[in-house]
C-alpha positions, 0 to 999 in steps of 0.5 A: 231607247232611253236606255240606250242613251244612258248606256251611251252617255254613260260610257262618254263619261267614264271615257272622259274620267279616264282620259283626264285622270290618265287611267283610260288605257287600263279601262275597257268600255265596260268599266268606262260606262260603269264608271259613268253611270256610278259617277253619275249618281254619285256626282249628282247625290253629292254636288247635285243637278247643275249644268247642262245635261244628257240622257237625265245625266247632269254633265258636270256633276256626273264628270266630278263623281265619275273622276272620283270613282275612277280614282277610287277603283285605280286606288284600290286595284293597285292596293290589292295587286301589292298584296 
């Protein structure tokens, strides 16, 4: 069941990356929850475990690393699709 929540949580992070960075409509539910789930940890290894949290996620944290992968990935797909 944990699994399912950190799949859920996940995707409700990357949706929210996406939404703020305006990229959600070029994002499927997949990418939103690999997004998430990425930024999470990667939002967590760097910032740390501040703030509220679900699913063992830290909200806040895993919000800012989520941006951050989101941007990176929009970056990079665009970098490529030029070439």
């Amino acid at each position: 069941m944990h699994l399912i929540w950190t799949l859920i949580i996940g995707a409700v992070i990357g949706a929210i990356a996406g939404a703020i960075t305006s990229r959600d409509a070029s994002m499927g539910w997949i990418a939103n929850i690999v997004a998430g789930l990425i930024g999470s940890w990667l939002g967590e290894m760097v910032l740390g475990s501040w703030g509220p949290s679900l699913a063992g996620m830290a909200l806040f944290p895993s919000i800012i690393g989520a941006i951050i992968v989101v941007l990176v990935v929009s970056w990079l797909l665009t970098k490529m699709g030029n070439d």
